[in-house]
Structures are given as structure tokens and as C-alpha cells.
Backbone bond lengths (Angstrom), bond angles and torsions (degrees), N, CA, C in turn:
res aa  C-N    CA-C-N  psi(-1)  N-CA   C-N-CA  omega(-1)  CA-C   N-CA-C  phi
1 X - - - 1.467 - - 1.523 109.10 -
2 X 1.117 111.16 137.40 1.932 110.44 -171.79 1.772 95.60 -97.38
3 X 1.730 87.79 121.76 1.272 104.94 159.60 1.362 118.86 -82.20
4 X 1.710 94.99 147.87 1.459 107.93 176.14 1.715 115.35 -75.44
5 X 1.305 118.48 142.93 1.598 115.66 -179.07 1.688 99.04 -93.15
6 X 1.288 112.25 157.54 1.636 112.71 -166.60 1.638 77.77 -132.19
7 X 1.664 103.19 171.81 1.364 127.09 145.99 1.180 125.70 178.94
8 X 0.932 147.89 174.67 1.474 142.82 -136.99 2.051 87.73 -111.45
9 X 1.372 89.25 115.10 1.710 93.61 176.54 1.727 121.61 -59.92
10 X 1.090 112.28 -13.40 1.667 115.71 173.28 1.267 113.97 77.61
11 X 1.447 148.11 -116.64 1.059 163.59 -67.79 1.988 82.38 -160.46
12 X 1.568 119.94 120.48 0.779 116.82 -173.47 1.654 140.13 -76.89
13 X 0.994 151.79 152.54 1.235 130.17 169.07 1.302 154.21 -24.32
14 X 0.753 151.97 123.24 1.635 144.78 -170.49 1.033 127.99 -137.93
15 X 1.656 137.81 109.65 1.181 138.86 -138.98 1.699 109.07 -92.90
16 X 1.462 126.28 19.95 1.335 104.17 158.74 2.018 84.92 -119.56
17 X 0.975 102.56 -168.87 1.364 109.98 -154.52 1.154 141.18 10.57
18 X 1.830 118.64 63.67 1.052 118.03 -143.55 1.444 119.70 -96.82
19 X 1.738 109.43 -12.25 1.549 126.20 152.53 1.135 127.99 -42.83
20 X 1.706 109.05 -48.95 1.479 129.31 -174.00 1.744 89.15 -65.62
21 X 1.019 126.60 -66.05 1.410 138.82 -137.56 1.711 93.92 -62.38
22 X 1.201 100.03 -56.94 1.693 105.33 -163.55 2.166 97.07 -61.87
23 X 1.700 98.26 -52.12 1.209 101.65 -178.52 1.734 121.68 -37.46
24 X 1.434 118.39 -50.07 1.359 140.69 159.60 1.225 128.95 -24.47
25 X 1.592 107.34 -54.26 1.267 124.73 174.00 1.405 110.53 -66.04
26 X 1.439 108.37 -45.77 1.255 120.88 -156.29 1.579 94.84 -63.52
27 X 1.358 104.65 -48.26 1.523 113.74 -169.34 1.421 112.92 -50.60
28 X 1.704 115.87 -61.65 1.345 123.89 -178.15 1.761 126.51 -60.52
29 X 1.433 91.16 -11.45 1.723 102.31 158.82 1.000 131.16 -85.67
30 X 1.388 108.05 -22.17 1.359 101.36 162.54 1.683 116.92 -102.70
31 X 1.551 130.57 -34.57 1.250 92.85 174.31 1.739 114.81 -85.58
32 X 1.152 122.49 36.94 1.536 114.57 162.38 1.932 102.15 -117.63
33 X 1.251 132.58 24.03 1.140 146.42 137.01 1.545 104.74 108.07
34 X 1.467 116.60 -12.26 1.573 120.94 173.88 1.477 111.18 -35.20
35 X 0.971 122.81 -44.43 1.430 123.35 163.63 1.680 106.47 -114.20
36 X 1.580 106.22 107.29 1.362 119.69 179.36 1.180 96.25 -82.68
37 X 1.845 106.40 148.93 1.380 119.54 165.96 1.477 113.57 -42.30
38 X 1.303 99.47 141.51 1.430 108.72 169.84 2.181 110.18 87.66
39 X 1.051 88.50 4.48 1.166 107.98 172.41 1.431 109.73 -85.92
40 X 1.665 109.44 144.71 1.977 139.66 172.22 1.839 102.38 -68.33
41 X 0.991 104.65 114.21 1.952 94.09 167.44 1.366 89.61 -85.97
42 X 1.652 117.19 154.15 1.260 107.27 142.65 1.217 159.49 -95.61
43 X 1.047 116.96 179.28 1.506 111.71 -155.33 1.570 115.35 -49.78
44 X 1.583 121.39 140.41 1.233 130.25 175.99 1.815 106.49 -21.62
45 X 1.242 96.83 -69.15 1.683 95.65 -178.12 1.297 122.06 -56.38
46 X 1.207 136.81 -46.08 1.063 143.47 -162.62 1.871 92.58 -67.69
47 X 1.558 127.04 -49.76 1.067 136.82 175.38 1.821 120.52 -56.26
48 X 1.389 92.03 -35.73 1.649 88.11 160.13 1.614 132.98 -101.64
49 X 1.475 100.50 3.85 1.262 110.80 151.04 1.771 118.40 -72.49
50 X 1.194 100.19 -44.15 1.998 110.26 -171.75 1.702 77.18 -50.90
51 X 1.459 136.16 -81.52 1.024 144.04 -81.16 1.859 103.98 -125.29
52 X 1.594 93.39 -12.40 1.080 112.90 -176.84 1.655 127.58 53.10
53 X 1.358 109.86 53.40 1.023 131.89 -145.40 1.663 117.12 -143.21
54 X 1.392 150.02 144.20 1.170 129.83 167.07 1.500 116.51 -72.23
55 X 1.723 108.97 154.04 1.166 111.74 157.50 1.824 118.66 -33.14
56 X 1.546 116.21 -81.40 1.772 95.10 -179.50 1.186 118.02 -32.70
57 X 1.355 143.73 -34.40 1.449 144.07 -142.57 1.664 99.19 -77.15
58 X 1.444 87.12 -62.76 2.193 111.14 161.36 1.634 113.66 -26.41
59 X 1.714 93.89 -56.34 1.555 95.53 -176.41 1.464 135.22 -77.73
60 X 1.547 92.25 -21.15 1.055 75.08 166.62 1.893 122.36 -117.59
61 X 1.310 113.82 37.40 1.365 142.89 163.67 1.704 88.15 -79.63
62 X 1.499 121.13 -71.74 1.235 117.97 -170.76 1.383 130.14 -36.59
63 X 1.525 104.43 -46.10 1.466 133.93 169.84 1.340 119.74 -36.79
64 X 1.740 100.28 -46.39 1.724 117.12 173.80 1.606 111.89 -55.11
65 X 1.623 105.53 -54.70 1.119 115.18 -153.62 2.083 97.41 -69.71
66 X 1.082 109.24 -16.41 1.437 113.15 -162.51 1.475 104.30 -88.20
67 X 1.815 110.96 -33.21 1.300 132.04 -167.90 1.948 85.48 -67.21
68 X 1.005 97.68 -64.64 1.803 95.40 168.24 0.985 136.98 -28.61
69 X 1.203 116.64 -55.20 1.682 137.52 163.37 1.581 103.96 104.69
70 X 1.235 105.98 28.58 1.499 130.10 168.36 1.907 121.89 -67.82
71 X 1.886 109.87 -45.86 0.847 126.42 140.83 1.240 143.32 -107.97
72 X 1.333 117.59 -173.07 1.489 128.62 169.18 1.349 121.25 -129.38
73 X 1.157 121.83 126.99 1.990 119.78 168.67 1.683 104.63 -71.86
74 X 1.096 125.39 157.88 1.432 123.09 -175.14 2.066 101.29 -149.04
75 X 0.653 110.99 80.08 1.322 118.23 165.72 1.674 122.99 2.67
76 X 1.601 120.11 61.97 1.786 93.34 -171.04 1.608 98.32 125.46
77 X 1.557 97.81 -41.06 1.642 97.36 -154.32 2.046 94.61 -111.69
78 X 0.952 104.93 -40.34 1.755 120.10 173.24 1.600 115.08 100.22
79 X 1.440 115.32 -149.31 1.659 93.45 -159.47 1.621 99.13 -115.82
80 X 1.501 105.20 149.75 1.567 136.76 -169.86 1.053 113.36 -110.55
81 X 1.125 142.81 160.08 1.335 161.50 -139.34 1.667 94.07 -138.01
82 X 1.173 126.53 119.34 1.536 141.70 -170.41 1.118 119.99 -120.39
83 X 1.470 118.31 -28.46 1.316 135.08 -170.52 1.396 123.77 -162.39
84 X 1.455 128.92 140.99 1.161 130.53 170.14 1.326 128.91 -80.02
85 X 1.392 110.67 -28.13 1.411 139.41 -172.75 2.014 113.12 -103.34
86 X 1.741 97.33 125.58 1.399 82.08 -173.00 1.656 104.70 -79.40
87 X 1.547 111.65 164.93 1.522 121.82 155.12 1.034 122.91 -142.11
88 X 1.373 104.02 145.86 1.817 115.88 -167.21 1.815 108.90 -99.27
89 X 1.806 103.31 21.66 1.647 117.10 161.48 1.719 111.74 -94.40
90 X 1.639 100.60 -5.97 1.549 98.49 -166.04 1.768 102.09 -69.90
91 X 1.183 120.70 163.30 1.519 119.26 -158.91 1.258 108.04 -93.72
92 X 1.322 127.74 151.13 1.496 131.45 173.71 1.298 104.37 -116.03
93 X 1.407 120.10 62.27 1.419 118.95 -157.39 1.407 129.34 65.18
94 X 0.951 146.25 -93.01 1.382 104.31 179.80 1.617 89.45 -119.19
95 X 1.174 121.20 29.10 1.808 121.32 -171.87 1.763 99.72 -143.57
96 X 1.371 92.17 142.96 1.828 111.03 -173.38 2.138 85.20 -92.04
97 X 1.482 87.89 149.10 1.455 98.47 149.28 1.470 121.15 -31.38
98 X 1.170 106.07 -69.59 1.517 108.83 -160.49 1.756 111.40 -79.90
99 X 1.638 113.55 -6.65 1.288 106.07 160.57 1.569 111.60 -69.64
100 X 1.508 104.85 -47.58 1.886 95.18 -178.00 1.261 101.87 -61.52
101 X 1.774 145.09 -48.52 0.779 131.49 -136.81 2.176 100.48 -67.50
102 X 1.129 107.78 -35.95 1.393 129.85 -142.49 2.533 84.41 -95.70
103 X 1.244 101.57 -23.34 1.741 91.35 -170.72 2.068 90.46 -109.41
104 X 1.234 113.29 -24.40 1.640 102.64 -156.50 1.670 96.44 -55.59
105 X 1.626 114.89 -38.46 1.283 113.08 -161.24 1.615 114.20 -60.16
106 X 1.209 109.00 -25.98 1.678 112.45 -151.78 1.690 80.95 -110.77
107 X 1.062 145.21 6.10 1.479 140.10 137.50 1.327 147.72 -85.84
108 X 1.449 98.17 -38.08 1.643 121.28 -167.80 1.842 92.89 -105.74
109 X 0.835 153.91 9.76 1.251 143.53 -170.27 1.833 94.44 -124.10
110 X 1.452 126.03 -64.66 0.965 118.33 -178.02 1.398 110.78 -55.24
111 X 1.176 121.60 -50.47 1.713 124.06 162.68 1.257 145.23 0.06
112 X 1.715 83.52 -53.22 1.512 117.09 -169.76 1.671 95.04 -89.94
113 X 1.419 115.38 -57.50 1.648 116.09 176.06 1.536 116.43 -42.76
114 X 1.413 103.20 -38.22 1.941 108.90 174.24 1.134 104.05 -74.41
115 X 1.305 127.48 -35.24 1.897 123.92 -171.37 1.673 98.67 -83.09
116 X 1.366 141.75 4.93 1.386 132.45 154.05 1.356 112.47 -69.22
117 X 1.699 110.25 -37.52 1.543 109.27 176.94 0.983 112.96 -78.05
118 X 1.396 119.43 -41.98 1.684 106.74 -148.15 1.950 108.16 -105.38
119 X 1.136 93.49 0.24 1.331 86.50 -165.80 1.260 107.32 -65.12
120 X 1.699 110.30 158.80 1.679 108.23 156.17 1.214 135.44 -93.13
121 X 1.122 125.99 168.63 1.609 131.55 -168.96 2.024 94.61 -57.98
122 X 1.113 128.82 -35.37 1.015 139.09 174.85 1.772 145.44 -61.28
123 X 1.567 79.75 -44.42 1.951 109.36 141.25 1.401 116.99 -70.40
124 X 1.448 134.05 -25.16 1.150 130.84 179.30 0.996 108.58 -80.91
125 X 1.558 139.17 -41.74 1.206 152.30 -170.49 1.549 89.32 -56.67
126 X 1.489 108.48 -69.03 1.663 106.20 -161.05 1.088 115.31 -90.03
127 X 1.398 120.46 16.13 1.685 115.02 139.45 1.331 120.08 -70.55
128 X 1.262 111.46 -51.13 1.176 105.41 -178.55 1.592 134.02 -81.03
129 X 1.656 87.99 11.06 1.837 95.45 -177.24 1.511 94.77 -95.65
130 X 1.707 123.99 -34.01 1.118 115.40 169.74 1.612 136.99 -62.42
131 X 1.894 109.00 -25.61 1.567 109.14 176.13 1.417 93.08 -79.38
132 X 1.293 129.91 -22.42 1.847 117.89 -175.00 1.204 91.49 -76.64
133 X 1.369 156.27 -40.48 1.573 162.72 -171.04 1.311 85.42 -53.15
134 X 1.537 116.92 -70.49 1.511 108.08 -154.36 1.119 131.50 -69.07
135 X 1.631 96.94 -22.23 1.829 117.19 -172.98 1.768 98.32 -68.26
136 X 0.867 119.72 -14.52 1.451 126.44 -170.33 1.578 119.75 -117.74
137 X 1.311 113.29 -2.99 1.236 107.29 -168.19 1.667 129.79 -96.15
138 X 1.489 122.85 122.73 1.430 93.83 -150.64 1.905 102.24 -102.33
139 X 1.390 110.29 18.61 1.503 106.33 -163.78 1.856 89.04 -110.74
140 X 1.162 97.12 99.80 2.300 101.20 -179.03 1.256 109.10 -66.04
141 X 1.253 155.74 17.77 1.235 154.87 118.65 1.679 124.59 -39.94
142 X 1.493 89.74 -55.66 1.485 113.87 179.36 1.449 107.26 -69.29
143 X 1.285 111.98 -46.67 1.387 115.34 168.63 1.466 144.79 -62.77
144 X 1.368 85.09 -7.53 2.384 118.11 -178.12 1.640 79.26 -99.51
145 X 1.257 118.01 -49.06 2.054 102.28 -172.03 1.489 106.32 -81.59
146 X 0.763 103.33 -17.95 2.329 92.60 173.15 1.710 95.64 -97.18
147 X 1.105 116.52 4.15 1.534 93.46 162.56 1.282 114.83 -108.77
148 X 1.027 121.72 -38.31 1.598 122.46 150.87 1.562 113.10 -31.06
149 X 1.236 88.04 -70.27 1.824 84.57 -175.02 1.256 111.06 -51.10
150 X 1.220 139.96 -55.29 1.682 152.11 150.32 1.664 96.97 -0.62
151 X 1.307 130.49 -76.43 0.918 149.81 178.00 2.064 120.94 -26.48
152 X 1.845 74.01 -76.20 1.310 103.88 179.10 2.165 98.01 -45.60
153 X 1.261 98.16 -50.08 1.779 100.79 -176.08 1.241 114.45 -23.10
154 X 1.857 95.68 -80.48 1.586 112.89 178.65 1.355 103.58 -28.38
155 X 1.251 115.68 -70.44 1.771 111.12 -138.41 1.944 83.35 -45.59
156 X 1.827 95.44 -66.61 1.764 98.22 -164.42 1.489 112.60 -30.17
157 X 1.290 119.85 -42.34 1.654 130.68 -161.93 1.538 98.54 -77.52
158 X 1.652 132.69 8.13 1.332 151.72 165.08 1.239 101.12 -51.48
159 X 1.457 98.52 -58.12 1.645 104.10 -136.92 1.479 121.00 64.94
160 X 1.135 113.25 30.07 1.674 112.55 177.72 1.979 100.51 -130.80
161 X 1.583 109.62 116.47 1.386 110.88 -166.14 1.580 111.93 -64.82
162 X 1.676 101.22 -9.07 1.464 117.32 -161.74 1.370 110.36 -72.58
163 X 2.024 95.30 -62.65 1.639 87.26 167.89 1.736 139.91 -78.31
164 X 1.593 93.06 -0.54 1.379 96.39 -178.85 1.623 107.00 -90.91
165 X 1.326 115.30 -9.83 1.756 112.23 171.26 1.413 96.64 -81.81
166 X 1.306 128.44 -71.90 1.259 137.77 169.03 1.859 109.07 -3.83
167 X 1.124 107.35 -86.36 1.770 120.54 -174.03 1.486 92.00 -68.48
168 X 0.797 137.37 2.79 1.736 136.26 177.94 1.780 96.36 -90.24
169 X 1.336 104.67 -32.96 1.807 117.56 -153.77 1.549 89.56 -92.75
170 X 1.137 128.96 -25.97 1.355 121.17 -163.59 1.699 105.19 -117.33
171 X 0.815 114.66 1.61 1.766 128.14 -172.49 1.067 97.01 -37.46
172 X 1.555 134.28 -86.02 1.283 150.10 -121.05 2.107 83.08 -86.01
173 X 1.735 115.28 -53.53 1.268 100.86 163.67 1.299 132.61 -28.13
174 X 1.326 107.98 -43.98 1.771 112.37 -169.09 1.584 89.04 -86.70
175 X 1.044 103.92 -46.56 1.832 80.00 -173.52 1.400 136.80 -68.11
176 X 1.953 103.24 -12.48 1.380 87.88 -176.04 2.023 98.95 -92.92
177 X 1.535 110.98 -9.72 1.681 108.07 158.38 1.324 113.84 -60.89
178 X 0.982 136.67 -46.54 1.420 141.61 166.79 1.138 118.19 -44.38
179 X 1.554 118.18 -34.03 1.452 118.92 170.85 1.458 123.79 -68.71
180 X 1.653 95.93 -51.04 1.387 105.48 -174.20 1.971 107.51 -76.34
181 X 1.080 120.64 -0.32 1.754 103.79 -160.16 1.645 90.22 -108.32
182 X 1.609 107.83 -44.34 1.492 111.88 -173.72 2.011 113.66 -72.44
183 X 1.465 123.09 -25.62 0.999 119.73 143.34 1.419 140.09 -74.02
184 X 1.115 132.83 -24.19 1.330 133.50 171.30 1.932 113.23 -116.91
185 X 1.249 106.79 0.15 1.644 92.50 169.53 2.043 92.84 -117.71
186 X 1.045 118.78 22.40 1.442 115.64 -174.71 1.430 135.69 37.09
187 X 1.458 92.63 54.73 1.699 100.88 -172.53 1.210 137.67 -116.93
188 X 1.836 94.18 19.68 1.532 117.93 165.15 1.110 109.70 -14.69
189 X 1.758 95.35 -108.80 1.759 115.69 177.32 1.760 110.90 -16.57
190 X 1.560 121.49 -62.50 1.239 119.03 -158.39 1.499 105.52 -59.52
191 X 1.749 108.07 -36.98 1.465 104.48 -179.97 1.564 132.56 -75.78
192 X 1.226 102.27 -25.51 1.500 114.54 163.51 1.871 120.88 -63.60
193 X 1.912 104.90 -28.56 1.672 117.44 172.02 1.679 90.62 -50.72
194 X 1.415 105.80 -67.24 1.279 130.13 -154.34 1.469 117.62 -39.13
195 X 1.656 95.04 -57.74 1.647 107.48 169.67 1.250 134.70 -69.65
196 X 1.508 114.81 0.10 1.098 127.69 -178.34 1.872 107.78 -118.36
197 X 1.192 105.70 0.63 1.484 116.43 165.92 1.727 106.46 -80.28
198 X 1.153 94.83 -42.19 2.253 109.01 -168.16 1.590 76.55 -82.49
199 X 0.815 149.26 -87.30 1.483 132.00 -165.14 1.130 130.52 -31.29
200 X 1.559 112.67 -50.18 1.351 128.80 162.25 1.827 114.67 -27.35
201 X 1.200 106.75 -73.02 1.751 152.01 156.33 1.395 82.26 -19.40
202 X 1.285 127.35 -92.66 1.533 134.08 -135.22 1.993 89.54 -78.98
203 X 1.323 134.21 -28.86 1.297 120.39 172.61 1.421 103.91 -74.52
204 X 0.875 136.92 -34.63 1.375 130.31 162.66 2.058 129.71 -40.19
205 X 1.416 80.83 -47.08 1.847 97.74 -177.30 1.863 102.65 84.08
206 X 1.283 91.46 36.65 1.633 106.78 172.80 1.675 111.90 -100.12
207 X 1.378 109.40 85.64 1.220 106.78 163.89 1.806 116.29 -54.33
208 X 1.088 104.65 -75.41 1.377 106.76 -178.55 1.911 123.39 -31.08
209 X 1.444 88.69 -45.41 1.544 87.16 159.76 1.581 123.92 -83.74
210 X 0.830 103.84 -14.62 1.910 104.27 175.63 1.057 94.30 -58.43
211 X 1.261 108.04 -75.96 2.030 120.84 -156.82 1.323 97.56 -55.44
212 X 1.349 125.60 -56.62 1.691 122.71 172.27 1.783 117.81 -25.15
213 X 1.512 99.51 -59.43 1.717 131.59 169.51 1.675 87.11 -21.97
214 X 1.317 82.93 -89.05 1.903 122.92 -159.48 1.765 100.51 -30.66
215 X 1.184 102.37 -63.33 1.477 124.50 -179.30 1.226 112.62 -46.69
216 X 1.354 142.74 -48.19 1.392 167.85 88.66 1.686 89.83 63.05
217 X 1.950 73.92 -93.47 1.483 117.16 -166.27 2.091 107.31 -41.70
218 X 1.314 87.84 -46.26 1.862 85.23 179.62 1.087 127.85 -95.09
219 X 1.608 97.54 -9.94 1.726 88.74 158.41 1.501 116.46 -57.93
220 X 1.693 102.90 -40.73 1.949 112.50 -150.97 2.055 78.69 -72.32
221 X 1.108 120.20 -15.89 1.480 111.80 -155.57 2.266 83.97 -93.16
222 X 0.879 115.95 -21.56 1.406 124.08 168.50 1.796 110.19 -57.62
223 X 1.639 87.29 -82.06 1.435 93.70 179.37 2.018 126.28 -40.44
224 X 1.338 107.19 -42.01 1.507 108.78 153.01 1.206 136.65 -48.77
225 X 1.718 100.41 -32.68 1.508 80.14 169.56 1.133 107.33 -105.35
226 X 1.207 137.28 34.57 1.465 131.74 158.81 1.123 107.76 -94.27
227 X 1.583 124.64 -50.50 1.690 106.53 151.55 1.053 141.88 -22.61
228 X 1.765 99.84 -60.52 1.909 107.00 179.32 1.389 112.37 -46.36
229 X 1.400 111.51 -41.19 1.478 125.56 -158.20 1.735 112.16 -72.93
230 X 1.826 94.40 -37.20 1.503 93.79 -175.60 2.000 128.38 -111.36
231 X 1.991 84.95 14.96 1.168 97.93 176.21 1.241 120.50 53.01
232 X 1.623 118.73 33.59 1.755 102.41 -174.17 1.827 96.50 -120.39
233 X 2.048 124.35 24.39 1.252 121.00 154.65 1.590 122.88 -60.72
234 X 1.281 122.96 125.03 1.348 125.13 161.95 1.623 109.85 -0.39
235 X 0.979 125.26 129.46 1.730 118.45 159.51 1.876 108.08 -64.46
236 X 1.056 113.19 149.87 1.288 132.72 -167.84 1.825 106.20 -65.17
């Protein structure tokens, strides 16, 4: 039966960034070997008991460590320690970081330049009902699915079936990066500026500024994950 490895979480809690915080720990235990590969984490609860923390908070700390490819979920049995070393090949469902990082540009940017023209008065409306959704929204689940959907808009508001199958195919990818970068690299606020810049753009009928917008937006969504990846953000 695989035992779980324990250790004394250290450095105490702190009630604003409390994803980052637990995630952190979690991280530096495992690549300084406290939890050796091949090692049991324990169980969600038991972890938000150490940590004083809720179960979601745990999960989605865990989420980080998996987005890494640090752990594994295991069906029955729970999550393992796989690696010491992070990588940005580990899958976001069926897509690595560095596949979105390397296709979002040459989709989502022209997208946005076609959705200045083509959009309708109707797509505009519900773009902009979704960045007011988000600017306000306090449940971050809800807030990973209105940005997706956000997303998903543009391409449709293209008029091009290419990029709207395309960002349709990679959705759940972007959303579970979206989960992990905007909760643990703190880039709410910046991403909500962001989305409301390409909106801005597309009520206008400013291609040039859309795609500019867009471009913007995935670079800053770049630079995060070079953070996530190299761990050198402020601790929480």
C-alpha cells in the first residue's frame, strides 16, 4: 500500500495569495527532494488541514504542481511525485505550454483584427458583457469559463471557420493555463486591463489595434509562463 510522505509545511499562512503560498511550498518540497519521486502526497484534506487552508485552495495549488509535470493524479490511488524538474512539455490536456505558446499567436491575433470588421453589434454587446462579468467576478472558476468564452467570441466574431474550430480545439487547453497562471502568477487585474483593451479595439472596427490588443495580451500570457516555469515571481 503506498504511503503518504508528510512534512512540516514551514513558513506560515497568509491570507491573500493563498494558492500561490500553499502551491510554493508544495513546489520547493518537491524539487529539494522532501517529497522524493515516486512518492504519495497527501490527501487534499489532510493538506488543508497542515496548511490551514480549504480543500479548493489545495486543489488548485495541486493543479500548479501537475501543470509542471512535477505530479501526477492517479485514479483511486491519489497524487505522486514524477519529477523533480519542472517542464513546460507537461500537458494541459491534450496540449503542452509551449504548443499554445508557439500556435495562439498566428490564430488569436489575426482573429481579433477580422473581429474589428466583421463583428456584429451583438458580439460587441457580449464581449463586453463578458469583460464587465469578469471585472466583477468573485468565484475563479467562473472566471477561467468567461475567459474562455471571451476568447472563444473573437475567433467566432472572425468570420473565419478556421480560427473559430481551431480556439474551439484548444479551449479547455487555454483554460486550464488560464487557471493556473492567473491564480498563482497574479494576473487577474492585468488580464481583465488586457481584455478590455481588444474590446476596446474591436468597438472601434480597429483591426490594427485589435491584433496589436491581442498580441499584447499573449505576449504578457508568454511572459507568465516563463515565470511559472522558472519560479523567480515574488513569493505570495
Amino acid at each position: 500500500m503506498d504511503k503518504a510522505v508528510t512534512w512540516t509545511a514551514g513558513q506560515p499562512y497568509r491570507p491573500s495569495g493563498a494558492v500561490d503560498h500553499v502551491f510554493r511550498r508544495l513546489r520547493e518540497a518537491i524539487e529539494d527532494g522532501t517529497f522524493p519521486v515516486g512518492s504519495r502526497l497527501e490527501a487534499e484534506g489532510a493538506l488543508a488541514t497542515r496548511f490551514a487552508v480549504s480543500r479548493p485552495v489545495v486543489r488548485e495549488a495541486l493543479r500548479g504542481c501537475a501543470a509542471l509535470g512535477l505530479t501526477e493524479t492517479r485514479v483511486g490511488r491519489g497524487t505522486f511525485v514524477v519529477s523533480r524538474t519542472p517542464s513546460a512539455e507537461a500537458p494541459l490536456g491534450r496540449y503542452s505550454p509551449r504548443e499554445l505558446q508557439e500556435a495562439r499567436p498566428h490564430v488569436e491575433v489575426p482573429a481579433a483584427a477580422l473581429a474589428a470588421t466583421r463583428r456584429t453589434d451583438e458580439e460587441l454587446a457580449r464581449l463586453t458583457e463578458l469583460v464587465d462579468r469578469m471585472a466583477h467576478e468573485a468565484d475563479f472558476g467562473r472566471w477561467v469559463d468567461l475567459d474562455a468564452a471571451f476568447h472563444q467570441l473573437v475567433a467566432t466574431a472572425s468570420r473565419n471557420r478556421v480560427f473559430g474550430t481551431v480556439v474551439a480545439e484548444i479551449r479547455d487547453a487555454m483554460a486550464s493555463q488560464s487557471g493556473m497562471l492567473n491564480s498563482l502568477e497574479g494576473r487577474r487585474e492585468e488580464s481583465d486591463a488586457e481584455h478590455r483593451r481588444i474590446v476596446t479595439a474591436i468597438a472601434e472596427r480597429s483591426p490594427e489595434g485589435a491584433g496589436s490588443a491581442m498580441r499584447e495580451h499573449l505576449s504578457s500570457v508568454e511572459d507568465a509562463v516563463a515565470r511559472f516555469f522558472a519560479d523567480d515571481a515574488p513569493d505570495a
